[in-house]
C-alpha positions as CSV (number, residue, x, y, z in Angstrom):
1,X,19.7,0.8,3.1
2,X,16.2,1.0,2.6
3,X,13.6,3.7,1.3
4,X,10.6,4.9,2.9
5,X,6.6,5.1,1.7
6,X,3.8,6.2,3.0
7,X,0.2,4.7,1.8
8,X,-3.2,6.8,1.9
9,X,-6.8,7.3,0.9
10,X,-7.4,10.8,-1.1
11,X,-10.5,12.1,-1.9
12,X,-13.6,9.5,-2.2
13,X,-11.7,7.4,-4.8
14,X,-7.7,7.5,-4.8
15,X,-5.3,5.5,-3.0
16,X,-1.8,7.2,-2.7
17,X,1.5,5.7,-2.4
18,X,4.2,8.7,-1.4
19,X,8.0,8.6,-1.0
20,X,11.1,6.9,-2.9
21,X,7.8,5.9,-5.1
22,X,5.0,8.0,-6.1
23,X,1.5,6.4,-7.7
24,X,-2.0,7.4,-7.1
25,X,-4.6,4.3,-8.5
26,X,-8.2,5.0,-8.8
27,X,-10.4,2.5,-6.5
28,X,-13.8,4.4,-6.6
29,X,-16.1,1.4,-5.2
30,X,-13.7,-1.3,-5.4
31,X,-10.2,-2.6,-3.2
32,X,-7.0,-0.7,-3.9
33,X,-4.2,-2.7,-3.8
34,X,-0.7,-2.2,-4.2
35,X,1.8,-5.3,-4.5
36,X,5.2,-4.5,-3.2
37,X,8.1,-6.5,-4.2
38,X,11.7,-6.9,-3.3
39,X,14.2,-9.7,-3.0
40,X,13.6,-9.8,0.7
41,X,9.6,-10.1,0.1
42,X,6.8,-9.1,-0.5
43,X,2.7,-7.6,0.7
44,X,0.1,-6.6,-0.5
45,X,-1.1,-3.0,1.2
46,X,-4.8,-2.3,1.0
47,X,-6.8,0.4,1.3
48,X,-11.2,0.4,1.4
49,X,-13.4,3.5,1.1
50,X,-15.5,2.7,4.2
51,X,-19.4,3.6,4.6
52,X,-18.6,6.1,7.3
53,X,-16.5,8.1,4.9
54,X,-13.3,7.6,5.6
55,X,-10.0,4.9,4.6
56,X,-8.9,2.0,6.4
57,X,-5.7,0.8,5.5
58,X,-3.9,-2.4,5.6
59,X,-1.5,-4.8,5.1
60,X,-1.7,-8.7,3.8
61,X,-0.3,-11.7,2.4
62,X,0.2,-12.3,-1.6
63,X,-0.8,-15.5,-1.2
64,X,-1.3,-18.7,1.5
65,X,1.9,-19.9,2.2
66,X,4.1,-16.8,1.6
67,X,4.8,-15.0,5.0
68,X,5.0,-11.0,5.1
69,X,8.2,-9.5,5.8
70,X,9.2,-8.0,8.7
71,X,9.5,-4.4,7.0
72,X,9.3,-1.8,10.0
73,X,5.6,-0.2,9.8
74,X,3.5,2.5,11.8
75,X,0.1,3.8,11.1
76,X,-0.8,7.5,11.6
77,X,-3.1,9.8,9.9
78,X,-3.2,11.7,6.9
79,X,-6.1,13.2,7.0
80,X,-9.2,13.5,9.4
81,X,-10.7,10.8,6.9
82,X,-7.9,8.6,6.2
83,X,-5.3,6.4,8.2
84,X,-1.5,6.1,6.7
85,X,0.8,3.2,6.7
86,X,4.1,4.4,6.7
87,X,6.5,1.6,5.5
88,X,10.7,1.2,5.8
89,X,10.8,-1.3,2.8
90,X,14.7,-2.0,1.2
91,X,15.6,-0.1,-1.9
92,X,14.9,-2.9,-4.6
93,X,11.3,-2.7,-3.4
94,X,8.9,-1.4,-6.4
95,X,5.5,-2.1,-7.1
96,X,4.6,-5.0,-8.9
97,X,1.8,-3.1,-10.9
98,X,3.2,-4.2,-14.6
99,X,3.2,-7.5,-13.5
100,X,-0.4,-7.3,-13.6
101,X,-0.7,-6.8,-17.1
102,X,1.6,-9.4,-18.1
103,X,-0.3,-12.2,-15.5
C-alpha cells in the first residue's frame, strides 16, 4: 500500500506538503525542507523561492552515503509560479519534522 503527497511553493514564503499528510512551513528567504521517513527510506524534498519569482522543487539525499528510494515521482505544476512533486511514498512514511527538535 502506499499514500500519496504532493509538494509546492505558496505565496512568496510557504512550502506545502498535500495528501495522506498535510503541513505548510514558512521559508521566507531561506531553504524549505521536508525530511520524509519510512522503513523503506528516506529524502529530503526541497523547495527555493527563486529570483524570477517563482518555486523550484526538488529532491535529495539525507546524507552522503544513504541512497534515495526509489518512491515513484512526477513533477507538474501547481501554479503558474510554482512546480509540484507529486510523490507515491508507503504508508509508514511521515515527516521527520519532530526529530528536529529533539537532534
Amino acid at each position: 500500500m502506499s499514500k500519496t503527497l504532493r509538494f509546492f511553493g505558496a505565496s512568496d514564503d510557504l512550502f506545502e506538503c498535500e495528501g495522506a499528510i498535510r503541513e505548510e512551513i514558512g521559508c521566507f528567504n531561506s531553504l524549505g525542507v521536508y525530511h520524509l521517513r519510512s522503513n523503506e527510506g528516506e529524502l529530503l524534498v526541497t523547495a527555493s523561492y527563486t529570483d524570477e519569482g517563482c518555486w523550484a522543487i526538488g529532491i535529495g539525499p539525507v546524507e552522503d552515503g544513504v541512497t534515495i528510494p526509489a518512491w515513484p515521482a512526477s513533477f507538474s505544476t501547481a501554479h503558474t509560479y510554482s512546480a509540484m512533486l507529486t510523490l507515491e511514498v508507503p504508508d509508514d512514511t511521515y515527516l521527520a519534522l519532530a526529530d528536529r527538535d529533539n537532534d
